[in-house]
N, C-alpha and C positions, 0 to 999 in steps of 0.2 A: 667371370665377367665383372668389370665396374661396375658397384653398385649403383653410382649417381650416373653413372653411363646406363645402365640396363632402364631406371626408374625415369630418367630423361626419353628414353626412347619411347616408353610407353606413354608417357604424357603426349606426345609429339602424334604419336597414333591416336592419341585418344582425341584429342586437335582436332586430328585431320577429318574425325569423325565427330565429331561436336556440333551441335546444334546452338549451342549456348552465344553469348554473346561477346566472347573472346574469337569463335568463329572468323567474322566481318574484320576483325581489329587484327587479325592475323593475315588475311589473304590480301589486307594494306600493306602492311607492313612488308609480307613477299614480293609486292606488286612495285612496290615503293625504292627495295631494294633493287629486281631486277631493270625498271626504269633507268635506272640511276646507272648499272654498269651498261646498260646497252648504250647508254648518251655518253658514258665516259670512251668506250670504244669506239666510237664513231666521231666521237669529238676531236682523239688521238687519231686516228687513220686519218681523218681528212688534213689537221693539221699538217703532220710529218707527211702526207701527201704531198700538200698546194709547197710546204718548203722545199719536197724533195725535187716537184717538178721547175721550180725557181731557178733553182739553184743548179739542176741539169743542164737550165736554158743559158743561164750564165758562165758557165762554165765552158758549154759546146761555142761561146763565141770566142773566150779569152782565155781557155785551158785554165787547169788548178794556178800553177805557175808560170811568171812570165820573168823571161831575161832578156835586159835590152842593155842600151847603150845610156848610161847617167845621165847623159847628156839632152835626151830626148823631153825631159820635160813634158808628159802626159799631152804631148801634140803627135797628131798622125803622120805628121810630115818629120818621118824619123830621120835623127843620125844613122850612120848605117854601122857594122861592128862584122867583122870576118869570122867565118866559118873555120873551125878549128875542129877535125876531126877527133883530135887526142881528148878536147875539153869537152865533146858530146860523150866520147865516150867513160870519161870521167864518173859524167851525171848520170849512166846506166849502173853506174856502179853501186849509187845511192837505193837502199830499201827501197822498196814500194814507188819507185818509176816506174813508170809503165812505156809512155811515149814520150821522146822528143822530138817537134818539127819544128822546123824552119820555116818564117811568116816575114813579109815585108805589107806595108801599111802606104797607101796614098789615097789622100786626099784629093776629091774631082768634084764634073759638076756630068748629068748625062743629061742627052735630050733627047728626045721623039716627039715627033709633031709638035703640039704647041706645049706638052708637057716639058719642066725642065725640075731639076731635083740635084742637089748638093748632096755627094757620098760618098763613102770612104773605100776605095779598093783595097781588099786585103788579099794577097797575092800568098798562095802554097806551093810544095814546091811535091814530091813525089812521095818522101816523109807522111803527106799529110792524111789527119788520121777519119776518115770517112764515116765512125758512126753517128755522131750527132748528124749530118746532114740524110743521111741515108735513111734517121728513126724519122726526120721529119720533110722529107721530101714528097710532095704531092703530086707531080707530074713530071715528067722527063727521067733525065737519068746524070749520075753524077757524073762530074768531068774529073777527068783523069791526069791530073797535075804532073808534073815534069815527065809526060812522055818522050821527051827526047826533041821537042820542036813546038815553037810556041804555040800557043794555044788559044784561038780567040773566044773562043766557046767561056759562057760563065753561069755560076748560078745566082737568081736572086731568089729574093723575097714573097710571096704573095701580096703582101701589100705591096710594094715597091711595084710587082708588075701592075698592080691597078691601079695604083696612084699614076704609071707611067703608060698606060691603054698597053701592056705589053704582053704578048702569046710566046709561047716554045718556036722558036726558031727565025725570033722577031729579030733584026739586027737594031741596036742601036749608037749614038755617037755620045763619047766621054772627050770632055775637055779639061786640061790641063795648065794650070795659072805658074808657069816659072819665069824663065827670062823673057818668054816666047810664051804665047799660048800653043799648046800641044794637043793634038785630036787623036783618039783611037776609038775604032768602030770594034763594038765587040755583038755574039750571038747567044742568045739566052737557050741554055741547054738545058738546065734543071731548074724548077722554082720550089721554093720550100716554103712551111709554115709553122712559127714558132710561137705564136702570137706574142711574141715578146716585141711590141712595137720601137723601143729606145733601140737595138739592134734589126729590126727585121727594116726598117726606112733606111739606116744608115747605112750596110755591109752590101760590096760584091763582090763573090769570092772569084779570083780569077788565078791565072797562072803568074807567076811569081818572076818571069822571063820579064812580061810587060812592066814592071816595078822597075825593075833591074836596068830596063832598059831607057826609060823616062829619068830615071834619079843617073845614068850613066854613070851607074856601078859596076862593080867587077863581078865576075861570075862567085866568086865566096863571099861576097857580101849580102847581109840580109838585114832588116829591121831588128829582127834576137829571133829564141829560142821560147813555143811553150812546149808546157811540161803537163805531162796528163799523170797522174799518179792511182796506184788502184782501190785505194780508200779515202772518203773526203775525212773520214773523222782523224786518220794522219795529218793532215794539211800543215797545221802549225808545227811539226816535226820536222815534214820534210821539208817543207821551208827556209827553216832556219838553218838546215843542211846545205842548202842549195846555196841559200845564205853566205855562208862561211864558205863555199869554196870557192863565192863571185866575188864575194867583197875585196879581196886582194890580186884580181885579176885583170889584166889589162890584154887592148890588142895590139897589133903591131904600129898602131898610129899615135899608142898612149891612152888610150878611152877607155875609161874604166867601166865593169859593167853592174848595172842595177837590175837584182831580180826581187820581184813581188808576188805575195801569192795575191787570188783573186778577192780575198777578204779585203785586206789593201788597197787592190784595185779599184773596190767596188763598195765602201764601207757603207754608205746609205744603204744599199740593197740588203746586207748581209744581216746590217745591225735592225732594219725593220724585220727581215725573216726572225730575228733574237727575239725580237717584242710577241711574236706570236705565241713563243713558250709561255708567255705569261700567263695569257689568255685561256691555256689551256690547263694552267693549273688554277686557274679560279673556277673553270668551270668541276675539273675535279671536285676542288674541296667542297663548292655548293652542294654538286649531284652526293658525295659524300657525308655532307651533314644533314641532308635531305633523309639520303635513309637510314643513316644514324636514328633522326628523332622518329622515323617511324616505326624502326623498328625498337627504340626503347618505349613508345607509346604501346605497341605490341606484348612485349616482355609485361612492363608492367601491370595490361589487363591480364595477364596469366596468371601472374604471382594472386592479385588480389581475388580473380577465381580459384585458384587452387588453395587459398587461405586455412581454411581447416585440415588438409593434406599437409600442408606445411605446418601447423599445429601437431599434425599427430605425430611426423619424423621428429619433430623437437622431444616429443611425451616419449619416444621411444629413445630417446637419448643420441639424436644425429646432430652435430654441430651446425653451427649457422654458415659455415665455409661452404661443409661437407651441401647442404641445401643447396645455398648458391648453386654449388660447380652444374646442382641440377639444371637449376632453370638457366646456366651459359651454354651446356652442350644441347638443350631444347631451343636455346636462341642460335648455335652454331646450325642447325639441323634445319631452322626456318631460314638462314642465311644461306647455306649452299645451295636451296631450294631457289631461292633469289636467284641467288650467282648461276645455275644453270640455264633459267629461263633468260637470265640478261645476255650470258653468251649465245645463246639461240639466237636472241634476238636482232642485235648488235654485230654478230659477225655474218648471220644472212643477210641483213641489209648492204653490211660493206662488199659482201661479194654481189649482191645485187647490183649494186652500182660499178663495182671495179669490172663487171662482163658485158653488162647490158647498159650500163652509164645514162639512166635516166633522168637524170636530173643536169642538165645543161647549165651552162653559166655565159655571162657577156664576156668575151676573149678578150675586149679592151678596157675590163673596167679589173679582171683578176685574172687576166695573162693564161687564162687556162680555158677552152672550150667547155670544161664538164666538171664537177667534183673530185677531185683526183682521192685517189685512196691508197693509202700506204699500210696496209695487215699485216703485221709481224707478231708471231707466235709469241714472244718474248714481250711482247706490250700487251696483250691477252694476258695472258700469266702473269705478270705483275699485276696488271691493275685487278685481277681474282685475288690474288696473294695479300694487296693492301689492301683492298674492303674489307677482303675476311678480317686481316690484323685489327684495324680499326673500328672497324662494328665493333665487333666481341668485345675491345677495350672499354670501348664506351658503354658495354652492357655492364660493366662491373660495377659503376657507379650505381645505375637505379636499381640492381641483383640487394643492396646495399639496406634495403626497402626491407627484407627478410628476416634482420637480424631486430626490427621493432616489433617484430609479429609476438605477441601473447600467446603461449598454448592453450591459457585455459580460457581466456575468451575465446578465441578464436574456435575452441572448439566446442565451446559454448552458444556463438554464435549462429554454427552448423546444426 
């Protein structure tokens, strides 16, 4: 066996049985450490949580990728661009597609009773891909897009119905601003809740017929194309793929088409979810230099009670390294002691919340009913892997303390 490993270990027992006043200064410093990764884990899961649940919400309204018509200029009230069977299937050809649907976009205004509210109709067609509303639908049941005959049935919002006193199966009337003003009565089949209020007022998803037939379009025309792909951390790949095989693409009327991913689309949202990484690597380094200094406050009441111990291995001729490695594998020994009770800690509470979800939140102030929690084994495991590196690193400086020790004071002193 290691000899600085065997005589480390027995210190670390002898610790753990100590009365002395290293004791108190040790079960800090454990305390100190495990603290520090339960807050780093929790810190990590709720972040990549609340981004991942953001970022799901934004996505389920405007897909990863969007292709439209150049022309459209970030107004609802699209140019329209024809449906090309060969060019959808083009774009299955690209990696990591998942979905393309067909969406057409109008702008309106609806009313009931004295309620009236400015919205956007966003019209699907049979293509369209049903889980975002299905994860967050609260009552009724989803509509069934290009069944073969239009469709007055639509879903909204939860707030939109309360803002508009509106129930399941409540009819109401949308008007329409063109040459004419245009009226259609539609029936609320599904309501959903996303709390995402910037879409949850704006959006009613309706059948894609009624677009079609207001904009007096051809049956292959439509707003564009999104694109659901099956990793976001691709995005900027397949993008640029999507990219390049729209940029030189035209339809039969000359219209060139523009596809964006929803980074693009949505850069305020994207670049504040950016800013939140920041936040969570300040809190890292804190929680990390936190028990850093605890535990070299630790460390070094050991050295200085073990003073004439470390006296006698010098008199017996062990080098000042060889010492050291002692008291880093006693400081490693007190660190995974840490690191166990932190992951105890740390990942019960995030399962406490990710099952039972106690801790509530205001859904209009962070777009989220409850704390979201996002636990992946792989952010565990790291954040064990760099405390350990970085503790230890940082015990090598005050281990440094060893090489001023005097043998024959010190064991003179004894």
């Amino acid at each position: 066996m290691n000899l600085e490993y065997f005589i480390a270990k027995h210190i670390y027992k002898g610790n753990s049985e100590s009365t002395r006043f290293s004791g108190p200064a040790v079960k800090v410093a454990i305390a100190g450490i495990a603290l520090g990764l339960a807050v780093m884990i929790i810190a990590v899961a709720i972040v990549t949580g609340f981004k991942k649940e953001i970022r799901e919400k934004v996505i389920g309204f405007g897909s990863h990728i969007r292709i439209s018509n150049f022309d459209n200029n970030n107004s609802f009230e699209t140019v329209p661009i024809r449906v090309d069977s060969s060019f959808v299937k083009s774009l299955y050809g690209i990696k990591g597609i998942k979905k393309v649907q067909s969406y057409a976009t109008k702008p309106g205004i609806i009313k009931h009773g004295d309620a009236v509210q400015g919205v956007i109709l966003k019209g699907f067609d049979k293509d369209f891909d049903h889980t975002f509303i299905d994860q967050n639908l609260i009552s009724g049941k989803p509509v069934q897009f290009g069944s073969g005959v239009r469709n007055d049935s639509v879903m909204i919002s939860e707030r939109l119905a309360k803002m508009m006193h509106l129930k399941l199966g409540d009819k109401f009337n949308t008007f329409f601003f063109q040459d004419k003003i245009r009226a259609r009565s539609f029936y609320v089949k599904g309501i959903f809740r996303t709390n995402f209020p910037e879409f949850d007022k704006l959006f009613v998803l309706v059948d894609i017929r009624h677009i079609k037939k207001l904009n007096n379009w051809d049956d292959d025309q439509v707003s564009g194309f999104e694109i659901i792909i099956d990793d976001f951390d691709h995005l900027d790949q397949i993008g640029r793929e999507v990219f390049l095989k729209t940029a030189n693409k035209f339809d039969d009327k000359g219209s060139s088409l523009l596809s964006r991913t929803i980074k693009e689309l949505h850069p305020d949202i994207f670049g504040w979810l950016d800013l939140l990484d920041m936040n969570v690597w300040i809190i890292l380094a804190l929680m990390l230099t936190v028990a850093s200094f605890n535990m070299i406050s630790g460390v070094l009441i050991l050295i200085l009670e073990r003073t004439s111990t470390i006296g006698l291995l010098k008199s017996l001729g062990a080098r000042n390294w060889s010492i050291r490695k002692i008291f880093l594998y006693n400081a490693a020994f007190l660190i995974l002691k840490g690191l166990l009770w932190g992951n105890v800690i740390g990942v019960l509470l995030c399962l406490a919340q990710y099952y039972f979800q106690f801790i509530p939140l205001d859904p209009h102030s962070y777009y989220v009913d409850t704390v979201p929690i996002n636990l992946k084994l792989w952010h565990v495991l790291a954040l064990n892997a760099g405390s350990m590196l970085m503790i230890v690193l940082m015990m090598v400086l005050p281990s440094y303390i060893i090489t001023r020790i005097n043998p024959s004071k010190s064991m003179k002193f004894e």
